[in-house]
C-alpha positions as CSV (number, residue, x, y, z in Angstrom):
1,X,-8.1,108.8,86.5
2,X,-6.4,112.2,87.2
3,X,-6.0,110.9,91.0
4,X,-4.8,108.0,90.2
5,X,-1.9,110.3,87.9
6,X,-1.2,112.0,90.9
7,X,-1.0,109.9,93.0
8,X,1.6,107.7,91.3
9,X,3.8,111.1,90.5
10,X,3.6,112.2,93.9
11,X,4.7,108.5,94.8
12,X,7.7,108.7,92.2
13,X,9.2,111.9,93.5
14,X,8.8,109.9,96.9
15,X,10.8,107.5,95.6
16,X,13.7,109.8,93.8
17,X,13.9,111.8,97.5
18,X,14.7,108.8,98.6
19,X,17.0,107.8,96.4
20,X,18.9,110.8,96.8
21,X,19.5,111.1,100.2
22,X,20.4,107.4,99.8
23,X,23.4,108.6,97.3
24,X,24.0,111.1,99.5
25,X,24.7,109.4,101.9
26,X,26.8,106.8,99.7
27,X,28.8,110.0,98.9
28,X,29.6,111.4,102.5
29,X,30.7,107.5,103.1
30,X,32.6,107.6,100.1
31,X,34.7,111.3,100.5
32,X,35.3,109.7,104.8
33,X,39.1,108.8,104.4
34,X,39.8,105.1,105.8
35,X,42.3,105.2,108.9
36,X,45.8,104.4,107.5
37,X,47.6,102.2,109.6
38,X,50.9,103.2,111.2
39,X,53.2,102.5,114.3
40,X,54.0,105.4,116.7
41,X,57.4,106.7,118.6
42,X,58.2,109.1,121.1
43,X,60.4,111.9,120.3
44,X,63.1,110.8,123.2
45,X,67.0,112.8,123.3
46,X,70.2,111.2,122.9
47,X,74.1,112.4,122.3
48,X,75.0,112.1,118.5
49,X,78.2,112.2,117.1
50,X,79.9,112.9,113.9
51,X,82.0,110.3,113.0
52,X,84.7,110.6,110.1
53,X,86.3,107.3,109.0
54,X,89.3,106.4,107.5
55,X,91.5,103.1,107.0
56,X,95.0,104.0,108.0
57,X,98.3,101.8,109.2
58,X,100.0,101.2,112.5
59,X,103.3,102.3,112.7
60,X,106.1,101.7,115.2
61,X,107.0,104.9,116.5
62,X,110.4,103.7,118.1
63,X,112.6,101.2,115.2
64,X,116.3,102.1,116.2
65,X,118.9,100.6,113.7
66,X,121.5,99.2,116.0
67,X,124.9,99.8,114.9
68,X,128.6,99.0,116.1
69,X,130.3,101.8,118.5
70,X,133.8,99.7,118.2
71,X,135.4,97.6,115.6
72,X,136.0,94.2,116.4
73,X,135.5,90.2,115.5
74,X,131.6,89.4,116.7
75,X,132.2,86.2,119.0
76,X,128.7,85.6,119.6
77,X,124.9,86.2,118.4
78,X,122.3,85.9,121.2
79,X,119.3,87.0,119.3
80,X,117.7,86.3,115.9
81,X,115.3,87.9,113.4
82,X,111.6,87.4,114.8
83,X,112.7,87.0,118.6
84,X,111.1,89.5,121.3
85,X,114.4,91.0,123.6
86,X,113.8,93.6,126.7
87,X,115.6,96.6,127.1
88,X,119.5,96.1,127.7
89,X,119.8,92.3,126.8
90,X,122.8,91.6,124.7
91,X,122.0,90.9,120.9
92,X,125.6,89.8,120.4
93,X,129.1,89.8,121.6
94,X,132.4,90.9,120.1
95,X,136.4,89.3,121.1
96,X,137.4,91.9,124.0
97,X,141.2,90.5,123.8
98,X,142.0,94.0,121.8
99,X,140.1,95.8,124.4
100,X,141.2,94.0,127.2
101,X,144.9,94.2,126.7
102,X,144.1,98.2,125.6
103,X,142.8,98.9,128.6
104,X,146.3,96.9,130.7
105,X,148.4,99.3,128.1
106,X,146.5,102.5,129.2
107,X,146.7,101.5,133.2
108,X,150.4,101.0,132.7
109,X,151.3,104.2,130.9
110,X,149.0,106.2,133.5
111,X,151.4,104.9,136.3
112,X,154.8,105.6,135.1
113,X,152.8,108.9,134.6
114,X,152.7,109.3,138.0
115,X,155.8,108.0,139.1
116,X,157.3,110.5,136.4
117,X,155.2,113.4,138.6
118,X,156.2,112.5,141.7
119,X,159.6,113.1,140.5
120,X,159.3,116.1,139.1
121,X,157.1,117.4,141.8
122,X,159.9,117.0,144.3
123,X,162.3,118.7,141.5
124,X,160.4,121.6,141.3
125,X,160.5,122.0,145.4
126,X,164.2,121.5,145.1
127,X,164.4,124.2,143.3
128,X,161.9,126.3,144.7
129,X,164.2,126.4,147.9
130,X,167.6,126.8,146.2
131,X,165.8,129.9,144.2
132,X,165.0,131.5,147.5
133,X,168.8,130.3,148.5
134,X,170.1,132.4,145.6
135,X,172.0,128.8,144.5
136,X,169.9,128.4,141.7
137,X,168.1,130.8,138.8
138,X,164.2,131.2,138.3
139,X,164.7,130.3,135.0
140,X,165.4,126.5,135.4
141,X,162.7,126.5,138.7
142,X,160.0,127.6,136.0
143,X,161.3,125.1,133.5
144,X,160.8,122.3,136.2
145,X,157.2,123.6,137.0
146,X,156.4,123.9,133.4
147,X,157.5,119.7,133.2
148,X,155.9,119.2,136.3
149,X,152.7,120.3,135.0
150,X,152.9,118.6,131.4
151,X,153.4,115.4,133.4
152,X,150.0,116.4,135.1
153,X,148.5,117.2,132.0
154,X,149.5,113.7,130.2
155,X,148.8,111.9,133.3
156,X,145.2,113.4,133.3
157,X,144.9,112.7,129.0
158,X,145.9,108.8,130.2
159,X,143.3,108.3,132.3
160,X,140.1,109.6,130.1
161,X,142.1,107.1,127.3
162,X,141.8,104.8,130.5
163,X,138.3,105.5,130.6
164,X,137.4,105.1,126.4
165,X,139.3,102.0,126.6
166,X,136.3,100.6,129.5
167,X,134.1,102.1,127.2
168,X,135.1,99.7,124.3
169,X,135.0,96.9,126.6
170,X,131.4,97.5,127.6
171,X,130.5,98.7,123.8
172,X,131.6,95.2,122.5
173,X,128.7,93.9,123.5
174,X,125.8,95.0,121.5
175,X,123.1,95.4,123.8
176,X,119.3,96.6,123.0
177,X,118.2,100.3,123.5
178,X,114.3,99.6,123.5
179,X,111.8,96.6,124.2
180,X,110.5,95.3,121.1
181,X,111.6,92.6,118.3
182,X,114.2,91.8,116.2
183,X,113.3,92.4,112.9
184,X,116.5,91.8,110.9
185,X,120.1,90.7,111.8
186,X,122.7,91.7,109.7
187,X,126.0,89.9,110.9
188,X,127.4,86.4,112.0
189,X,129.7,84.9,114.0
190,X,133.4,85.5,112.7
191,X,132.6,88.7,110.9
192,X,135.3,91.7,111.5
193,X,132.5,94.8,112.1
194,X,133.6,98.4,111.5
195,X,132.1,101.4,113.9
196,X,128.9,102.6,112.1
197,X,128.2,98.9,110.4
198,X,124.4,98.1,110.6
199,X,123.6,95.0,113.0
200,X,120.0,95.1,114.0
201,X,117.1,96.5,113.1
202,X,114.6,96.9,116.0
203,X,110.6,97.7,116.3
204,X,109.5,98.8,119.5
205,X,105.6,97.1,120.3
206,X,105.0,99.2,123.1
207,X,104.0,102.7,121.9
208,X,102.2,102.8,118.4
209,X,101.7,105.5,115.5
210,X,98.4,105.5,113.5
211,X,98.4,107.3,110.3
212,X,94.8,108.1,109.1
213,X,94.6,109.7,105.6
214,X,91.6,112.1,105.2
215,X,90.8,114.5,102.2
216,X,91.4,118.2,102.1
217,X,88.1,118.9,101.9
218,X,87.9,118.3,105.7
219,X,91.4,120.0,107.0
220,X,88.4,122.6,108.4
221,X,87.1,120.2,110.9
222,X,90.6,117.9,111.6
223,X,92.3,119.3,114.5
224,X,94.0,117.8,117.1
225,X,92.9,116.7,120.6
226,X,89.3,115.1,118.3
227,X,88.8,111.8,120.2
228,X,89.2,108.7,118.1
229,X,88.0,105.1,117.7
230,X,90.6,102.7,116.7
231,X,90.0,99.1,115.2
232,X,92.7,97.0,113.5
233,X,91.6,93.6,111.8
234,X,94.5,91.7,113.9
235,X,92.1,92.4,116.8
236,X,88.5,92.9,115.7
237,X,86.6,92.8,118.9
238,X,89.4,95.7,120.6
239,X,88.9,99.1,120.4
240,X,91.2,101.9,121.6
241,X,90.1,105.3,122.9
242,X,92.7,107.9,121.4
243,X,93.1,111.4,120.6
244,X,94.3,112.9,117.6
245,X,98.3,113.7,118.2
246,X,99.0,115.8,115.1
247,X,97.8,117.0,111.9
248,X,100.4,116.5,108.9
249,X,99.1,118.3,105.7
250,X,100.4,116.5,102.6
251,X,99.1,118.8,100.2
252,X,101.0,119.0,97.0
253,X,100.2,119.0,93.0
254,X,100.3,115.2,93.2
255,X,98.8,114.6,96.5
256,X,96.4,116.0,98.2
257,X,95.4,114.6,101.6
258,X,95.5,115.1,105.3
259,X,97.4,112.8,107.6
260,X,96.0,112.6,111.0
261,X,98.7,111.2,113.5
262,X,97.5,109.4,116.9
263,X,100.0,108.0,119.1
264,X,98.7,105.1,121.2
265,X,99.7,102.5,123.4
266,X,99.8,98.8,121.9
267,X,97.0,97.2,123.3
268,X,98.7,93.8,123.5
269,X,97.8,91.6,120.3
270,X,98.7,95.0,117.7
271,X,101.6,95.2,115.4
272,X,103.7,97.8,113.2
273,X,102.7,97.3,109.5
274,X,98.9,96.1,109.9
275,X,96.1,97.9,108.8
276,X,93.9,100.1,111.4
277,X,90.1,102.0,111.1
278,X,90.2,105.3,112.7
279,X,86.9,107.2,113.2
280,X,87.2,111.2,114.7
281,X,84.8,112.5,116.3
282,X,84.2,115.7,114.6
283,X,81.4,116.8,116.2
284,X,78.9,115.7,119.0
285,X,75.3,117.4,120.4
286,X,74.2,116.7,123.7
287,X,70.7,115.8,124.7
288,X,69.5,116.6,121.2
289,X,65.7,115.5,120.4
290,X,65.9,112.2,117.9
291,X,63.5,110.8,115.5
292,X,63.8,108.0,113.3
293,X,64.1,109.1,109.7
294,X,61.1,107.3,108.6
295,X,59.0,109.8,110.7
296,X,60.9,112.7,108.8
297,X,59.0,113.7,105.7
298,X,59.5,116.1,102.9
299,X,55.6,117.8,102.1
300,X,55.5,120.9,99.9
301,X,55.3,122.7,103.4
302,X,58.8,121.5,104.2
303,X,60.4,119.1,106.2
304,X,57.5,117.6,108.3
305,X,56.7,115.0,111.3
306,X,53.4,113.8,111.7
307,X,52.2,113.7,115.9
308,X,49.5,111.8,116.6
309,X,46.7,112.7,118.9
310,X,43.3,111.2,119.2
311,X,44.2,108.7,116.0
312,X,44.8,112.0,114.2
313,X,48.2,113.1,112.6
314,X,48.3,116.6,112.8
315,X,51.7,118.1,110.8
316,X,54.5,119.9,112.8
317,X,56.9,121.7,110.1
318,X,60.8,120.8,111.9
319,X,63.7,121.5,111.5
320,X,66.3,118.8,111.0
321,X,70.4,118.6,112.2
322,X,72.9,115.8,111.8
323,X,72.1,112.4,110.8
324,X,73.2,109.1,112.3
325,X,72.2,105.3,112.8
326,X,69.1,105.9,111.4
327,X,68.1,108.5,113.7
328,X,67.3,112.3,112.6
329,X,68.1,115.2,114.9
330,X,65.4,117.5,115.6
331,X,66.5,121.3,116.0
332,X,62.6,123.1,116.1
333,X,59.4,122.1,115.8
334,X,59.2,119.0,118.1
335,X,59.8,118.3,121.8
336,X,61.0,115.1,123.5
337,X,58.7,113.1,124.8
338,X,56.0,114.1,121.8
339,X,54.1,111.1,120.0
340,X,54.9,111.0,116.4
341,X,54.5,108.4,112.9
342,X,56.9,105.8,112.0
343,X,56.4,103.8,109.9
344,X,53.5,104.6,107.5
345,X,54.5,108.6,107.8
346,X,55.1,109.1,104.1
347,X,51.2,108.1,103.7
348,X,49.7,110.2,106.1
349,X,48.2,114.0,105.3
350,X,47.6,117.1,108.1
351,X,44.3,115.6,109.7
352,X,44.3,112.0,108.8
353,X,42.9,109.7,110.9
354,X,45.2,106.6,111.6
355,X,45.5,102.7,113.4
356,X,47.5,102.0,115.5
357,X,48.0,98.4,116.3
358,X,48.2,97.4,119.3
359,X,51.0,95.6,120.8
């Protein structure tokens, strides 16, 4: 009987080693972390730039106001509101009869002029000869010179009136300084226009002014020569490469804002008036090391990447720079070309083993 009681104790604490080691095992199974599955990137460089938006308006940097150099009756209009004209067409004509029969006046007076000088020129010599004769007095010689040279003196008056008078001619018809389109038209036929009245109002297409309005808050990183992207709605697939022209500070107790100024050529289909998206570059790093910012993750030991080796993520501590299109500049910490979590990162732990799926 005592064997038999032995026997079956030393047969139990058989049984409860083995049960042990069995939860033992069951344990070491249990505390084995399962692999977490993720997908993988190479750290790889790129140029980033800082782009600072705004929605601005195209103006037209040349919109003369044509006025009238003479007064006179307009005859004739050769160009209406909306219509496209080159440089030195004629908008509209004035009646030259005035001018005309000016000028004839001016021509006639500047030849009895001359007549009158010729006369008096041969006067003076005269005179010059009877002085040196002793038959007449240097008194009336210098009187005749001083006559003679009046008569030059009008004569030469005559001919710049001569001159204006060809000028009014050609200024009676109103021509255009600049390329561009007629925006309004003031006048008709059979009005009487003074000098100074307003006919025309021009805008000049071919060179543009885009005004960009920016906050004060960034008047330390606006400066000019920035390269710019330009977009305008009228054209949505163009963009145009500028600079930044000027920087106007509009800073007042009502108003504060920055003005950046970029002159540009008109692309083709742009006009004065529409609406345009500017973006200046403000800043730009070249060949810096990019992650996407899912592989970016804050840990308690800072910002972190997680490379993986073996089907291990092993924690590099980075430090991180601009920010752009999703990607995440890496200043320390990580080299191009290094193997790191994407998506999945925010799961993963120093040490943890990972999937990787394969493609």
């Amino acid at each position: 009987m005592f064997r038999q009681v032995v026997g079956l104790m030393a047969c139990m604490a058989a049984i409860a080693v083995t049960l042990q080691h069995a939860r033992s095992e069951d344990a070491k199974a249990d505390l084995a972390a399962p692999a977490t599955p993720i997908t993988i990137i190479a750290a790889k460089t790129a140029n980033i730039e800082v782009l600072e938006a705004s929605v601005g308006q195209l103006e037209a940097t040349t919109a003369p106001m044509i006025a009238a150099e003479v007064g006179g009756r307009i005859s004739g209009i050769h160009a209406d509101e909306g219509q496209e004209v080159e440089i030195g067409q004629v908008l509209a004509s004035m009646d030259k009869t005035d001018f005309i029969l000016s000028k004839e006046l001016m021509d006639a007076d500047i030849r009895r002029l001359q007549a009158l000088s010729r006369g008096q020129e041969l006067k003076v010599g005269r005179l010059r000869t009877l002085v040196q004769k002793k038959s007449a007095t240097q008194a009336a010689l210098d009187d005749a010179q001083a006559e003679f040279d009046a008569l030059r003196a009008e004569t030469v008056s005559a001919q710049i009136r001569l001159k204006q008078a060809d000028r009014n001619i050609v200024k009676s018809e109103i021509v255009s300084p600049v390329s561009g389109r007629v925006d309004d038209r003031t006048i008709s036929v059979g009005d009487y226009v003074q000098i100074g009245m307003p006919l025309f109002h021009l805008t000049s297409r071919e060179y543009l002014k885009v005004r960009l309005p920016y906050p004060e808050s960034l008047g330390g990183v606006l400066r000019k020569g920035l390269p710019v992207r330009l977009v305008s709605p009228i054209a949505p697939d163009l963009t145009v490469e500028g600079e930044v022209t000027e920087i106007r500070s509009l800073i007042t107790s009502e108003n504060r804002a920055i003005h950046v100024i970029v002159d540009v050529r008109n692309p083709g289909p742009w006009e004065p008036g529409a609406s345009v998206t500017g973006k200046v570059q403000v800043a730009r790093r070249e060949n810096a090391v990019v992650v996407p910012q899912s592989s970016v993750v804050l840990r308690p030991a800072g910002t972190v990447v997680y490379m993986i080796k073996d089907k291990v993520a092993k924690q590099l501590v980075v430090r991180t720079g601009l920010r752009q299109d999703g990607q995440v500049e890496i200043l320390s910490g990580l080299a191009a070309g290094q193997v790191v979590a994407m998506d999945g990162a925010g799961f993963l732990t120093d040490g943890a083993p990972v999937m990787v799926p394969q493609p």
